[in-house]
C-alpha positions, 0 to 999 in steps of 0.5 A, spaced: 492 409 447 499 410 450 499 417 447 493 418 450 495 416 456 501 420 456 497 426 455 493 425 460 499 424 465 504 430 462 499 436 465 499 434 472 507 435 474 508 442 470 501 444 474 504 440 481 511 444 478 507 451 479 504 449 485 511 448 489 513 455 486 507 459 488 511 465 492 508 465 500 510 473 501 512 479 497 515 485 500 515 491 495 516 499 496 513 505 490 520 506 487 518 513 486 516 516 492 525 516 495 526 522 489 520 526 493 522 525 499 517 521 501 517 513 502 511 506 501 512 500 502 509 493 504 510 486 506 504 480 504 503 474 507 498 469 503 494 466 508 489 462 503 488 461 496 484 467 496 487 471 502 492 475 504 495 479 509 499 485 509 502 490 513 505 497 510 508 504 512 508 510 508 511 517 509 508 523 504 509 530 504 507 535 500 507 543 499 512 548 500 517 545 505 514 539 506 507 544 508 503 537 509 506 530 512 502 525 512 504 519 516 500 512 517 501 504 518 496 500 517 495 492 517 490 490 511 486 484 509 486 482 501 481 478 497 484 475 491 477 472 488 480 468 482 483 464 488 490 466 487 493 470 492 498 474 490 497 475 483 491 478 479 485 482 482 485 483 489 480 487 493 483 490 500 480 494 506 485 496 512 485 500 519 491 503 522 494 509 525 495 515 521 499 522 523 498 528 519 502 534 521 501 541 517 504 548 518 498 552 518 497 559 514 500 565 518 498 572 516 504 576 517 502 583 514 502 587 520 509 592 522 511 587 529 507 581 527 512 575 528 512 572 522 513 564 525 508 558 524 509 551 529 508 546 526 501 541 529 500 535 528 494 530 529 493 522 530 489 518 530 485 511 527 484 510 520 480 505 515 482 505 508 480 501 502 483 499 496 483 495 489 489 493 485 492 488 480 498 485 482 502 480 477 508 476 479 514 476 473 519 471 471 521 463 471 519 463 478 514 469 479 520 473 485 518 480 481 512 483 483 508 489 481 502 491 484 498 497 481 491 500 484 488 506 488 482 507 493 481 512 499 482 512 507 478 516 511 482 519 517 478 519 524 481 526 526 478 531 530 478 537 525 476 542 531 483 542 534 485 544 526 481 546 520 488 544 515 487 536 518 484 532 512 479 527 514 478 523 506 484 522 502 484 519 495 489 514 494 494 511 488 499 505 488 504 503 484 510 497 488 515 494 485 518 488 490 521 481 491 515 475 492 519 468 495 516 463 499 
């Protein structure tokens, strides 16, 4: 009866342990991106159990010399539906500002046609959403890696310049520090 009563009472601390360690914020950045010249990085916050708030920035640019930019900061809310905010599967939808800048194609095939482009930029709101898994690693679950994709649909009048792109796919690989 005494064994009995000690395995009954044993699990209670270590998942009471686990409950003090759980990390309340996580700040992480793609490792990769800085080699391109390009940057993602975000700061979460649980709120519940089950939610989380975060915000992020990201600088990518693509083509010869950096022909398309694409700029955004965005605030998202993330639903963890196992009720473990943080880690495991999560769900997200954002909104945010984003800012695409591109060089469009000039034809300079002409004898005294000057062969000079202005770079144009447009910016406006943007709506995205996003699916990921996140695990947090380590004795005390301070290393995070997040794994996910989605879309962002950018609300940018294309009349002023055929080269904005309205939808753009997403892709998400962070790595960073959870603590509370």
């Amino acid at each position: 009866m005494v064994l009995a009563l000690g395995c009954a009472v044993l699990p209670a601390p270590h998942a009471a342990l686990h409950a003090q360690v759980s990390p309340t914020y996580v700040v992480a950045i793609n490792p990769f991106l800085p080699l391109l010249d390009s940057f993602q990085g975000e700061f979460e916050k649980k709120l519940r159990a089950n939610l989380s708030v975060a915000v992020s920035a990201s600088y990518l640019g693509f083509g010869d010399g950096d022909s398309k930019r694409y700029t955004n900061a965005d605030v998202k809310l993330r639903l963890y539906p196992a009720e473990r905010a943080l880690e495991g599967f999560a769900i997200a939808a954002g909104l945010g500002a984003g800012r695409q800048s591109t060089v469009p194609y000039v034809d300079c095939t002409g004898v005294n046609t000057p062969c000079r482009s202005a770079r144009v930029s447009r910016t406006g709101p943007a709506f995205s959403m996003e699916m990921q898994y996140q695990w947090l690693l380590g004795k005390r679950q301070n290393t995070a890696v997040s794994v996910g994709g989605g879309a962002k649909r950018y609300f940018i009048s294309e009349t002023a310049n055929s080269d904005i792109t309205e939808f753009m796919p997403t892709l998400r690989l962070t790595v960073g520090y959870a603590f509370r």
